[in-house]
MIPA-833288 format. One record per residue (C-alpha): residue number from 1; residue in three letters; chain; x, y, z. Coordinates in Angstrom, 1 decimal, padded with zeros to 4 digits. Each point is the difference from the previous one (the first is absolute). Example, Ala and Ser with C-alpha at 12.3 -4.5 7.8 and 13.67 -1.06 7.14 Angstrom:
% MIPA-833288
nuba	romi	vexgu	u	v	w
1	ALA	A	012.3	-004.5	007.8
2	SER	A	001.4	003.4	-000.7
//
This chain:
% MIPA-833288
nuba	romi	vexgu	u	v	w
1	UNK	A	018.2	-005.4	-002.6
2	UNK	A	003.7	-001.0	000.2
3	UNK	A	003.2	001.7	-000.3
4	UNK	A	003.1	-002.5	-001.7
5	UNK	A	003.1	001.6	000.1
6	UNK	A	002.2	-000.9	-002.9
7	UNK	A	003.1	001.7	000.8
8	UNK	A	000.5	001.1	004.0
9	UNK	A	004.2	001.8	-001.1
10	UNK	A	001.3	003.3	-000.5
11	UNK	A	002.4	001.5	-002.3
12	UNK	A	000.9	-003.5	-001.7
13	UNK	A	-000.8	-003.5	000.3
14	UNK	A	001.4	-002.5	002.2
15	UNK	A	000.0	-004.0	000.1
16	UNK	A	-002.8	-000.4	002.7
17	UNK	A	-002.2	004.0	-001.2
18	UNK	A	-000.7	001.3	-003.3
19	UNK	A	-000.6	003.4	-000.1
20	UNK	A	-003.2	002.3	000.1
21	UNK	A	-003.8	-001.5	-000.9
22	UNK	A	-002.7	-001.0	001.1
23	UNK	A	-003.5	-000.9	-001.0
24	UNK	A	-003.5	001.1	001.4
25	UNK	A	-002.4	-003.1	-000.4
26	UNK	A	-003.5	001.3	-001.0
27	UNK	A	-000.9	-003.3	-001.4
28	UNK	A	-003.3	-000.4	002.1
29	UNK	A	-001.0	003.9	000.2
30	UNK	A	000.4	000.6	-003.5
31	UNK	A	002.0	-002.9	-002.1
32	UNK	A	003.0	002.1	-000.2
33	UNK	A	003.9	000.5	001.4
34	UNK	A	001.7	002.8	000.7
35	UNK	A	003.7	000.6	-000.9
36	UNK	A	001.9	002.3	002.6
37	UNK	A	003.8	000.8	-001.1
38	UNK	A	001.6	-002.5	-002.9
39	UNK	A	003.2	-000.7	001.0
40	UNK	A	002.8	-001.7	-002.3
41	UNK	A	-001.1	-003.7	-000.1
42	UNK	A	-003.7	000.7	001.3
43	UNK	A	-001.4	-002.3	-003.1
44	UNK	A	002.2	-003.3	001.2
45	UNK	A	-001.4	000.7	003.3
46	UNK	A	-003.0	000.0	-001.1
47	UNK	A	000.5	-003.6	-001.9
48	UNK	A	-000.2	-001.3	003.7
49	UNK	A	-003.4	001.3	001.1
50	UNK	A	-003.3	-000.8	-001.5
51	UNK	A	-000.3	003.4	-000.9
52	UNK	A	-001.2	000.8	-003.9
53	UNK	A	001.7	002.9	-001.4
54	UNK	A	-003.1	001.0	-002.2
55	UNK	A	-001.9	000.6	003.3
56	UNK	A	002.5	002.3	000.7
57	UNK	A	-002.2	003.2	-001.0
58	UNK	A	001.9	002.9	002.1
59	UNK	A	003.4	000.5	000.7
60	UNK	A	001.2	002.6	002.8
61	UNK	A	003.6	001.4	000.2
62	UNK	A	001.2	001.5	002.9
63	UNK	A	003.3	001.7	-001.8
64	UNK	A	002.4	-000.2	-003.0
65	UNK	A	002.9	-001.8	001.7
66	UNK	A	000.9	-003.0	-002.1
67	UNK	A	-000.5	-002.8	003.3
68	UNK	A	-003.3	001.4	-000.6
69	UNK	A	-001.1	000.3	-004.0
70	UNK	A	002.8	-002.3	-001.8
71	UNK	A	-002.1	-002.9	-000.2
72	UNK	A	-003.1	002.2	-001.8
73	UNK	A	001.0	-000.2	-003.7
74	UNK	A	000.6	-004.2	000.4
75	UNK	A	-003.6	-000.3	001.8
76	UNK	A	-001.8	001.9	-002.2
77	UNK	A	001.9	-002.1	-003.0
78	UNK	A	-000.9	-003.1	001.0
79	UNK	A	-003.9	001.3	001.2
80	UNK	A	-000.7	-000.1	-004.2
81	UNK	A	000.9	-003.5	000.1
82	UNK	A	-000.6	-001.8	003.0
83	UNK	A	-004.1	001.7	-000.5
84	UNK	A	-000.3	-001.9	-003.6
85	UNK	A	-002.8	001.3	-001.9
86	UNK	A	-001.5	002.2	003.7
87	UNK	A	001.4	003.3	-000.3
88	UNK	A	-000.6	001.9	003.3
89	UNK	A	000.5	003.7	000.1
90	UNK	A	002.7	001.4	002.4
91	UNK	A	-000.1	003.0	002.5
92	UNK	A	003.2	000.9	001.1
93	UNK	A	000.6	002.7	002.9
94	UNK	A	003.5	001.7	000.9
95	UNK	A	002.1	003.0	000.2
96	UNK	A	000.5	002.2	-003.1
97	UNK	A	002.3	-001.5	-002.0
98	UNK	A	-001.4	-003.5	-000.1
99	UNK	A	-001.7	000.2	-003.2
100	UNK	A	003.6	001.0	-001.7
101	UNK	A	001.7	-002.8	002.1
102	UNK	A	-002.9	-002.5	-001.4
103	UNK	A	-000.2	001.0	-003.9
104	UNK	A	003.6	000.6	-000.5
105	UNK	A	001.2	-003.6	000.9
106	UNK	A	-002.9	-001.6	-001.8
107	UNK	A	001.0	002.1	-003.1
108	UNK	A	003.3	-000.5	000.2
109	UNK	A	-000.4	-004.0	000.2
110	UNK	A	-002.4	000.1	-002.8
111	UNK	A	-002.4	-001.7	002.6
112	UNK	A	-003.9	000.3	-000.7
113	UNK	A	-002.8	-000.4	002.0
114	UNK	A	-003.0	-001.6	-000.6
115	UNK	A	-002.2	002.5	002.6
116	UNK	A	000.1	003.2	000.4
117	UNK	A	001.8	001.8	003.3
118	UNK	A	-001.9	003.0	001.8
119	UNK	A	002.7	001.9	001.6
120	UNK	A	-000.8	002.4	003.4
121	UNK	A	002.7	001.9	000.7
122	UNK	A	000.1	001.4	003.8
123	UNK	A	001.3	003.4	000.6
124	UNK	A	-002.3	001.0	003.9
125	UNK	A	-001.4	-001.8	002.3
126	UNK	A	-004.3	-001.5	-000.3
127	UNK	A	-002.0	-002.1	-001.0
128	UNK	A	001.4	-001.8	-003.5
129	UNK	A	-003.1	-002.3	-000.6
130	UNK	A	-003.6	-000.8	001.1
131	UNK	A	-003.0	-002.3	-001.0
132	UNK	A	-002.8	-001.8	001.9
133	UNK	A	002.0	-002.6	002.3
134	UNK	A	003.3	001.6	000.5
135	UNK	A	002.6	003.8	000.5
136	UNK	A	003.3	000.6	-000.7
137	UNK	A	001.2	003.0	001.6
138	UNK	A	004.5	000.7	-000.4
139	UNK	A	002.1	002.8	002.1
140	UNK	A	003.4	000.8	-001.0
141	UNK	A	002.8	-001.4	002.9
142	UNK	A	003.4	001.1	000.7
143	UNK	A	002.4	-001.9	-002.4
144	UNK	A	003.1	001.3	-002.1
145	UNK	A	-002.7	000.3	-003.1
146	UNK	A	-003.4	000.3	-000.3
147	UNK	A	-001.7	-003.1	002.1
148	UNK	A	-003.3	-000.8	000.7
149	UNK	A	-002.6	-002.5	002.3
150	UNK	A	-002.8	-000.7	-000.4
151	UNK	A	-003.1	-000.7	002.1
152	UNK	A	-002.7	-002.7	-001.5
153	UNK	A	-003.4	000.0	001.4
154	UNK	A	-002.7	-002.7	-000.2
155	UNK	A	-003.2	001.9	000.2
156	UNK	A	-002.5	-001.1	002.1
157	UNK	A	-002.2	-002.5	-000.9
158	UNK	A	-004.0	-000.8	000.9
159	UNK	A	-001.1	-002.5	002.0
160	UNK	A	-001.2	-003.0	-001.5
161	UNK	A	-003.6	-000.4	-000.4
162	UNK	A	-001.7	-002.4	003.0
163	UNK	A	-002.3	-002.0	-001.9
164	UNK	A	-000.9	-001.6	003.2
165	UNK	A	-001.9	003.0	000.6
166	UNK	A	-001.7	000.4	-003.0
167	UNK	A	-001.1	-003.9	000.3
168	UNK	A	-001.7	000.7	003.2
169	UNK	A	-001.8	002.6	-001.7
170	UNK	A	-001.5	-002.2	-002.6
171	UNK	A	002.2	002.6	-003.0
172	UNK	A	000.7	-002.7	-002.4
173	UNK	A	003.8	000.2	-001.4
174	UNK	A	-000.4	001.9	-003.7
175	UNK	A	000.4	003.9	-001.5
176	UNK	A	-000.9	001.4	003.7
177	UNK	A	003.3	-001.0	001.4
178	UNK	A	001.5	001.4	-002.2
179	UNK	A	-002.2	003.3	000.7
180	UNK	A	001.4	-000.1	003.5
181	UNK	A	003.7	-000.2	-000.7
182	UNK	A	-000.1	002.8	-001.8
183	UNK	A	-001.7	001.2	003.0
184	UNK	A	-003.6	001.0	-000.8
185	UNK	A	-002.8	-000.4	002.8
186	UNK	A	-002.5	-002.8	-000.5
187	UNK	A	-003.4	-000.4	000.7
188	UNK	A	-001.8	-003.4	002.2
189	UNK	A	-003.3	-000.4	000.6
190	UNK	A	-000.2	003.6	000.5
191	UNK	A	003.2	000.6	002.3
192	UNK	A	003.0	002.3	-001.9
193	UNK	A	002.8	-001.3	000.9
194	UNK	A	003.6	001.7	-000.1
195	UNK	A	002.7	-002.1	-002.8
196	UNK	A	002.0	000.6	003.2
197	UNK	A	-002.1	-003.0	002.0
198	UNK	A	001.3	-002.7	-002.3
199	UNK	A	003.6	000.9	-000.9
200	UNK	A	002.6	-001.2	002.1
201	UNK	A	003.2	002.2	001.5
202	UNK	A	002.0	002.1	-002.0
203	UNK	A	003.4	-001.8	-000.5
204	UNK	A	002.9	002.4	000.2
205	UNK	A	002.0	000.1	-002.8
206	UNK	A	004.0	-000.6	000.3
207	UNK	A	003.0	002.8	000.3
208	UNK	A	003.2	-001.0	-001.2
209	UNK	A	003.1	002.3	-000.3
210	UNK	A	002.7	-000.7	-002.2
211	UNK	A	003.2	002.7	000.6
212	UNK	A	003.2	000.1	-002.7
213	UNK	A	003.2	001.3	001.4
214	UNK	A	000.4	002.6	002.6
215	UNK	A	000.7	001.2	003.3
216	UNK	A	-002.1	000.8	002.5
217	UNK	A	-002.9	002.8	-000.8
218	UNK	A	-003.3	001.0	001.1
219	UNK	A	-001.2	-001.2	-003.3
220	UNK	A	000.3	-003.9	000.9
221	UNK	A	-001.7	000.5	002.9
222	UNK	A	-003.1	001.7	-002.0
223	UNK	A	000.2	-002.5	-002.5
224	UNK	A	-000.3	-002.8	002.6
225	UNK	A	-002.2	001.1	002.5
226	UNK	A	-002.2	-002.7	001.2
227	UNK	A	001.1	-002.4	-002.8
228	UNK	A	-000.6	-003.5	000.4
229	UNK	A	003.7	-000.9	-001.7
230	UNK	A	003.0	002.5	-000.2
231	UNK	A	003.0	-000.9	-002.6
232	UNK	A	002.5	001.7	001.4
233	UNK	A	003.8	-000.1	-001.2
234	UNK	A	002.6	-001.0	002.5
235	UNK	A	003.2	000.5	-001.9
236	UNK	A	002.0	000.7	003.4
237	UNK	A	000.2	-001.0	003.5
238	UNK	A	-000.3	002.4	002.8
239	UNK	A	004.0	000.5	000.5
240	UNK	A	-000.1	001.2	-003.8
241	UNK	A	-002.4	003.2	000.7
242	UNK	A	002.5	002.4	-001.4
243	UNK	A	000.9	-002.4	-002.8
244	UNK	A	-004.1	-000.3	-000.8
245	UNK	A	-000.4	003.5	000.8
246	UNK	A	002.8	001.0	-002.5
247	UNK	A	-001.0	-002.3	-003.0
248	UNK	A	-004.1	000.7	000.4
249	UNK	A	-000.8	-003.0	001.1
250	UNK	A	-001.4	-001.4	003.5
251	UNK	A	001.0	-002.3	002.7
252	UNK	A	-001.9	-002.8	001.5
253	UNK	A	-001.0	002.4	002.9
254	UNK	A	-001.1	002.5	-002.3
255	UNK	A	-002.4	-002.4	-001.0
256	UNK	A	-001.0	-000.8	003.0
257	UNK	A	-000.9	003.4	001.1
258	UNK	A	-001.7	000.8	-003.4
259	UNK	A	-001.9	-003.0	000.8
260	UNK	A	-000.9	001.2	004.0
261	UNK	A	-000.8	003.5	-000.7
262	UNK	A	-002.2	-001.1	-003.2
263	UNK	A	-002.1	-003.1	002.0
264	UNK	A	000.4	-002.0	-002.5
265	UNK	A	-000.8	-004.0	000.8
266	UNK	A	003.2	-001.6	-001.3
267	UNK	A	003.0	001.0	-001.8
268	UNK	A	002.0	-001.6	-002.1
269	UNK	A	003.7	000.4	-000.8
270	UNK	A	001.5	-000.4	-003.4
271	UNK	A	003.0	002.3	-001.8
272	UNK	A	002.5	-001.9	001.6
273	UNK	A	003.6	001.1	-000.7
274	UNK	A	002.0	-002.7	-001.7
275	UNK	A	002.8	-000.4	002.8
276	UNK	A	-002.3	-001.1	002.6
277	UNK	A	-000.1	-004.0	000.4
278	UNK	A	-003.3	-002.2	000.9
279	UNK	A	001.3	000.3	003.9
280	UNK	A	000.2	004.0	-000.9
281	UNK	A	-003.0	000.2	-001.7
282	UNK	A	-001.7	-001.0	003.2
283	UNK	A	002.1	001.9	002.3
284	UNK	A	-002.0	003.2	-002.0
285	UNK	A	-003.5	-001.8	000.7
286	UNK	A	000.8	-000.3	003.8
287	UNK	A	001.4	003.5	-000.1
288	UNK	A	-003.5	001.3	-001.6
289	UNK	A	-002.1	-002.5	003.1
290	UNK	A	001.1	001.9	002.5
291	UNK	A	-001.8	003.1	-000.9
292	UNK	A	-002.8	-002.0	-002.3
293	UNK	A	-000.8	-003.4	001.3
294	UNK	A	-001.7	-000.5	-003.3
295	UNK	A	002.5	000.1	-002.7
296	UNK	A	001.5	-002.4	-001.8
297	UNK	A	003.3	-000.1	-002.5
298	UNK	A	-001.2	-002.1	-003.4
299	UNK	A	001.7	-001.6	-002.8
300	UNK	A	000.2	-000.7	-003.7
301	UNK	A	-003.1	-001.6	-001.0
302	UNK	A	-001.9	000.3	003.1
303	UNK	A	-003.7	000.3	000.2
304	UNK	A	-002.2	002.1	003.1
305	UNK	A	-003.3	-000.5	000.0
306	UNK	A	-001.7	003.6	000.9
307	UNK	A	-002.4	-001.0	002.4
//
């Protein structure tokens, strides 16, 4: 599971940061990517990663502002063609008013896809989706419209089955294995024994939280709590509280505290205003260290392993 962030800016693009996106890789859990935020340009990023737009199954948006959504009607556009004869349905999750946003530009350009679009649109805070490997769960933050994060959560999975054991047994490998993964007792030589004795530890499943635009709320914390990564935005530094306070949005101390009072393992910075330099950008990273030692300011087209 990695996270590539294709655009790390706020508000509008600048030479060294595009604006909002970034990709969930589910490649090995479940031969898929997940599309959080689409901002203007997100498809030319894109061009630069190995990343398939047809495995792009879900897409999340946090909020309506246009550094957020304006690259959605291009992406979805060039999806038809760049998947040749594999059309892919597409879930899309938002606030209210995405579907409009969506269906009006494609009408108005005439544009046809070549998959069909299952729109979610998010008006309270739970759980938005749920199958056998992973959760999404959204609360709505504090942002001038309607925002929302979301919390992604790897379900556990069973341990792997020790064959070693088994072996030593004399069970020959065939349809019994498979009887104890799906955790039925077995019978040796007269002896029951528990499915339990030949599977391996439960491995704990991932948490990844993945906040839009806001200021500080109780919500980020809940969404966050105990996650393994934290996107959190950093659009201000911590002389700019009023500023960040006034606008909805967060500082890099906010983010830091989120990050604390959450336990979270590591966060990671992106929303960076466009007036902050390279040398700025890490002045926010080092102002975020010295509450969370274990953050860390990303750019354009970076990729984190979640670990």
């Amino acid at each position: 599971m990695e996270i590539q962030f294709l655009g790390t800016g706020a508000g509008m693009p600048a030479k060294h940061r595009n604006v909002s996106s970034l990709v969930l890789k589910l490649l090995q859990e479940r031969n898929e990517a997940w599309l959080f935020d689409c901002g203007e340009a997100t498809q030319i990023q894109i061009l630069h990663t190995t990343i398939k737009p047809r495995k792009i199954n879900k897409i999340f948006i946090t909020h309506l502002h246009g550094d957020h959504i304006f690259g959605l009607p291009g992406l979805l556009s060039s999806r038809t063609f760049q998947a040749g004869e594999i059309q892919t349905p597409l879930t899309l999750y938002g606030p209210k008013g995405i579907q409009e946003f969506v269906e009006l530009t494609l009408k108005i350009s005439q544009t046809k896809l070549g998959y069909p679009i299952e729109f979610h649109e998010l008006q309270s805070d739970g759980l938005i989706f749920e199958d056998n490997s992973f959760k999404v769960e959204t609360k709505k933050l504090e942002h001038g419209i309607p925002c929302f994060g979301y919390r992604i959560t790897e379900k556990d999975k069973t341990g792997e089955l020790q064959v070693d054991k088994l072996q030593a047994l004399g069970v020959p490998s065939g349809p019994i294995y498979g009887k104890i993964k799906s955790g039925q007792s077995i019978e040796i030589g007269g002896v029951t024994y528990p499915a339990s004795d030949f599977i391996g530890e439960t491995k704990k499943g991932k948490v990844v939280t993945i906040l839009g635009d806001t200021r500080r709320t109780d919500k980020s914390i809940e969404l966050a709590q105990n996650a393994d990564v934290l996107v959190h935005e950093s659009t201000y530094g911590r002389n700019d509280q009023k500023v960040a306070y006034r606008h909805f949005h967060s500082t890099s101390v906010d983010a830091a505290e989120i990050a604390q009072a959450a336990g979270v393992k590591q966060l990671l910075l992106n929303h960076i205003s466009a007036r902050f330099t390279i040398k700025g950008m890490y002045e926010l990273e080092r102002e975020a260290k010295r509450l969370f030692n274990q953050t860390k300011i990303v750019r354009d087209l970076e990729e984190v392993e979640i670990k």
